[in-house]
C-alpha positions in Angstrom: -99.0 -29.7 28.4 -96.1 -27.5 27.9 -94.9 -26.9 24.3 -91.7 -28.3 23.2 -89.2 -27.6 20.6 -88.3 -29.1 17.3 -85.2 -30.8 19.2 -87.1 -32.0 22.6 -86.2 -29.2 24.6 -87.9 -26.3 26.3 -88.5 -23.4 23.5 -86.0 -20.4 24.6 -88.0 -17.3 26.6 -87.6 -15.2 23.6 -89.5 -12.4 25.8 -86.4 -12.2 27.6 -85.3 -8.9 27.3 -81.4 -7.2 26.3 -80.3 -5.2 29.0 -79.4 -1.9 28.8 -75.7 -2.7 28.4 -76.1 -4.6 25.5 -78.7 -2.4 23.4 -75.2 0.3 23.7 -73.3 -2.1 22.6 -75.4 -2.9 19.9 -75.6 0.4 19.0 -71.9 1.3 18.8 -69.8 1.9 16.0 -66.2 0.3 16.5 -65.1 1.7 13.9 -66.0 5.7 15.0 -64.8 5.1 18.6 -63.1 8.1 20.2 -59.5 7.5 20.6 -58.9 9.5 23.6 -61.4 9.8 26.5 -60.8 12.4 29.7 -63.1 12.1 32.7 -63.6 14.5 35.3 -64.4 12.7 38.4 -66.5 15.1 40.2 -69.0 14.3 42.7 -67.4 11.7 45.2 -68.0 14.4 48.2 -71.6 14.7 47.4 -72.6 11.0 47.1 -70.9 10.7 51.0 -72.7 13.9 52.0 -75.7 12.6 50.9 -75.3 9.4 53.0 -74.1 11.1 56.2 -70.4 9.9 55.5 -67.3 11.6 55.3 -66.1 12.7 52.3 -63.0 10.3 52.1 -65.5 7.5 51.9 -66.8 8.8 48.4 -63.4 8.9 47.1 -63.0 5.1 48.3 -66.2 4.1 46.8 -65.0 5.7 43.7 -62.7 3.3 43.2 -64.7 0.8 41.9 -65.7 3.8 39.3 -62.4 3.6 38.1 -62.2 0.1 37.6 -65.4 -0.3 35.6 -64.4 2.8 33.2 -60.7 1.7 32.4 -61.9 -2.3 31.8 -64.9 -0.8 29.6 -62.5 1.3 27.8 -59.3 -1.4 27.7 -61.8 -4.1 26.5 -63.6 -1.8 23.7 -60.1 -0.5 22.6 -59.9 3.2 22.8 -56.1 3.8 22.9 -56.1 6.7 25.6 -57.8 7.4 28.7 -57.0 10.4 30.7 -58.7 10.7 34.4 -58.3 13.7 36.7 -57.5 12.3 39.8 -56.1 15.8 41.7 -56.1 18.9 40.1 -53.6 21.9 40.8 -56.4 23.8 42.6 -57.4 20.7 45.0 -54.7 21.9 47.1 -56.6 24.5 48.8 -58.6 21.4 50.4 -58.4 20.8 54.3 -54.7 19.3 54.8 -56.4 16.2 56.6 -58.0 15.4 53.1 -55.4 16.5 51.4 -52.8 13.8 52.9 -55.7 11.4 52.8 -56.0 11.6 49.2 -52.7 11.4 48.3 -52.8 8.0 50.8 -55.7 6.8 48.8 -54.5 7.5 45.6 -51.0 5.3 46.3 -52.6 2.5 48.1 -55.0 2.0 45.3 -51.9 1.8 42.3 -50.1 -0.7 44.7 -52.9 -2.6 45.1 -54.5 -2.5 41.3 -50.9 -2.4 39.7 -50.8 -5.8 38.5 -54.4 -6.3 37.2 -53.5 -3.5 35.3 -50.1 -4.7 33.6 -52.4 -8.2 33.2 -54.5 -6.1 31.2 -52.1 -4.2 28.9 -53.0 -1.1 30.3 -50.2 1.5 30.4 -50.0 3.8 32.9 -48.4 7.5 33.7 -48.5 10.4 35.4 -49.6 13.5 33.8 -49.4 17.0 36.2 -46.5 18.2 38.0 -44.2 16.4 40.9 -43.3 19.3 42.9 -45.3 19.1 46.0 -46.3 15.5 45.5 -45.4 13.4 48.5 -42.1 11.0 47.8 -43.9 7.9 48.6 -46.4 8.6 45.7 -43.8 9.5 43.1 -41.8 6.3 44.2 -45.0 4.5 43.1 -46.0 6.3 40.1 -42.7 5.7 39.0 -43.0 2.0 39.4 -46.5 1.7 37.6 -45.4 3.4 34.9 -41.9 1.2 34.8 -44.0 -1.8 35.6 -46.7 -0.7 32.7 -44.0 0.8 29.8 -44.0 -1.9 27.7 -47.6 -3.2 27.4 -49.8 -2.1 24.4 -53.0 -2.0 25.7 -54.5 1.4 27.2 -52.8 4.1 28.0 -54.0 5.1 31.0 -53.1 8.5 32.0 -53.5 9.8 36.0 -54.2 13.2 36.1 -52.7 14.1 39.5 -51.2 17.9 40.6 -52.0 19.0 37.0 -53.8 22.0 36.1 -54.3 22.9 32.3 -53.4 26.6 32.6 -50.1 25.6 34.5 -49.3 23.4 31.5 -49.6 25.8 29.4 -47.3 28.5 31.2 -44.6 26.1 31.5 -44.8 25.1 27.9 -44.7 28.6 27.4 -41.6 29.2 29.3 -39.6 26.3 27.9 -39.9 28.1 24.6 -39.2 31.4 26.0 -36.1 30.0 27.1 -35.0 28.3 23.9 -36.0 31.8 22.2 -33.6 33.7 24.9 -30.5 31.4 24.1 -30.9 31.5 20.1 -31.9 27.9 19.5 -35.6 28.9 18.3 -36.3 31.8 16.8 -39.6 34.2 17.6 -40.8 33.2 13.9 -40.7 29.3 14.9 -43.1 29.9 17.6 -45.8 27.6 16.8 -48.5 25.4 18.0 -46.9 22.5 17.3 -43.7 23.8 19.2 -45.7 24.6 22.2 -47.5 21.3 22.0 -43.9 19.5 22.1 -43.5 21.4 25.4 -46.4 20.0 27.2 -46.4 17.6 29.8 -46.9 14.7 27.6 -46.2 15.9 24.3 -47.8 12.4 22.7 -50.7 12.6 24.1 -53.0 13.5 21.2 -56.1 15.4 21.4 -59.2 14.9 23.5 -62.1 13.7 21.3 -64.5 13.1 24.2 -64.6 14.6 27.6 -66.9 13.4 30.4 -68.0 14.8 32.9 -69.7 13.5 36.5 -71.8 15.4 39.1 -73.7 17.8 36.9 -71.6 20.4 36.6 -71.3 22.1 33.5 -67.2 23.5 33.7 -64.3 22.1 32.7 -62.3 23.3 35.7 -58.9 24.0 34.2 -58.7 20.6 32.8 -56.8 19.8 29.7 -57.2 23.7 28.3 -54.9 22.5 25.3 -56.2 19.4 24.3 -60.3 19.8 24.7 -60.2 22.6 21.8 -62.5 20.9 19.8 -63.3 18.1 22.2 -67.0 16.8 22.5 -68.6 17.0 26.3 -71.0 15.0 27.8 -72.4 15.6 31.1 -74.2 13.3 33.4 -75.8 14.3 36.6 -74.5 10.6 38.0 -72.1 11.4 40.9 -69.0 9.8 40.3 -68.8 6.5 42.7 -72.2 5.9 40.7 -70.7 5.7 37.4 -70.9 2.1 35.7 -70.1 0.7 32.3 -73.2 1.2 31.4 -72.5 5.1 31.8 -69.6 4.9 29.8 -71.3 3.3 27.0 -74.2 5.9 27.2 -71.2 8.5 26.6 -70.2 6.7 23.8 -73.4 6.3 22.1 -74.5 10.1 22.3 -70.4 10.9 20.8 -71.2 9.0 18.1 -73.9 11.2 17.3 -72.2 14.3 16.8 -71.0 15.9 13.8 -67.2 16.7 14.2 -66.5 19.4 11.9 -63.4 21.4 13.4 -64.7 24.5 12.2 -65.9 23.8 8.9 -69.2 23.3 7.9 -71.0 19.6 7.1 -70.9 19.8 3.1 -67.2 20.4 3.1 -66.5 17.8 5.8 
C-alpha cells in the first residue's frame, strides 16, 4: 500500500519541480530592481516572415508581448517603463504599413485603456506629434488624461521619437533662450538641456532590452542610456514572455554599476 502522511493524507510530490519563472523570482533582489526599463521591440517582421505571414500579423501577435512585459513590470514595481513602439526612422516603411501601424497602435490603447487605469499604470506619449495621424493623438491624449492620476507604472509609448531628434530640439530651445537673453552661454548645462527634453522627468535608463538579436541601439533614447546596462536576447519580440523579462532582470542584477569609477571607490 501507498504511504501516507502524519495527518492521513497523500505525502506532497516533493519531486515536483519550480518552474523557470519562479527560480527568477527566487533569485531577485527587490530591493536592487532597476527603476527604469526601455525595450526595443525588434523582431515582429521576422517571426511573420518566418511563418509565411505578413508582417502586420507580427506586430498583432506582439501585442500579447506588451501585455506580459508591462503586468510583469507593474506587478514587481519598477516605477518606469519606456517601450519603442515607432521610431522617427520607421517612416521610410511602405505607406501601407505605415497607416497600418499607426491603426494598430490606436486600436490596441482603446481597447487595453482601461485594464491599464485598473492597474495604476500611467501612460504617455514620448516622440513628436507632427506627422502623427489626428485620430491617434486624440487617443493618446485620452490615455494619458484617463491614466494621469494613477500611481502605478509609468508607462511611456515611444511613438515618432528618435533620440538624436530629441536632442536637436532640446538643443534649440536653449539656443533660443540664449538668443533672447534669458540664459546665458555660461548656463548651458546638462541639466538645462535635460529640462528641454521631451519628458524632462523621465529619469535615466538603468536597463535597456533589446529583442531580435541585434546588437544596436537604433537612435533610441541617446540621452538617457549613457550609462544604461543592455541585455540582448535573440527571442523575436511576439516571443517575449515574463519569463524573458525576469531573465533580464536577473543578469542586471549582476552587474557592477560603477558610472565611471572604479569598484573600491563605489
Amino acid at each position: 500500500m501507498g504511504q501516507t502522511a502524519r495527518d492521513g493524507r497523500p505525502p506532497t510530490v516533493e519531486s515536483a519541480e519550480e518552474s523557470p519563472e519562479e527560480k527568477l523570482l527566487a533569485r531577485l533582489d527587490g530591493s536592487r530592481l532597476p527603476r527604469h526599463v526601455a525595450v526595443i521591440m525588434d523582431g515582429n517582421g521576422r517571426w511573420a516572415q518566418e511563418r509565411g505571414m505578413a508582417r502586420l500579423n507580427g506586430h498583432r501577435a506582439g501585442r500579447v508581448s506588451v501585455r506580459e512585459t508591462v503586468e510583469t513590470c507593474g506587478k514587481l514595481g519598477i516605477e518606469f517603463l519606456t517601450l519603442y513602439t515607432f521610431s522617427a526612422e520607421n517612416w521610410r516603411r511602405p505607406e501601407t504599413e505605415i497607416r497600418a501601424l499607426m491603426a494598430l497602435i490606436e486600436e490596441t490603447l482603446r481597447r487595453e485603456i482601461e485594464d491599464l487605469h485598473g492597474n495604476q499604470v500611467r501612460v504617455r506619449h514620448v516622440g513628436q506629434r507632427e506627422g502623427l495621424p489626428d485620430s491617434l493623438l486624440k487617443e493618446l491624449d485620452r490615455a494619458a488624461a484617463r491614466t494621469g492620476d494613477n500611481t502605478g507604472l509609468r508607462l511611456q509609448l515611444a511613438i515618432n521619437y528618435g533620440g538624436r531628434q530629441e536632442i536637436a530640439a532640446a538643443a534649440a530651445e536653449l539656443a533660443r533662450e540664449v538668443s533672447s537673453g534669458t540664459l546665458a552661454p555660461a548656463e548651458v548645462t546638462e541639466a538645462e538641456l535635460g529640462r528641454h527634453l521631451y519628458c524632462p522627468d523621465l529619469p535615466d535608463v538603468d536597463l535597456l532590452i533589446r529583442t531580435g538579436g541585434e546588437f544596436r541601439v537604433s537612435n533610441y533614447l541617446l540621452w538617457q542610456i549613457a550609462y544604461a546596462e543592455i541585455h540582448v536576447t535573440s527571442v523575436l519580440w511576439p516571443d517575449f514572455r515574463r519569463v524573458h523579462v525576469l531573465e533580464a532582470l536577473v543578469e542586471y542584477q549582476g552587474r557592477q554599476r560603477r558610472f565611471g569609477g572604479v569598484e573600491d571607490a563605489a
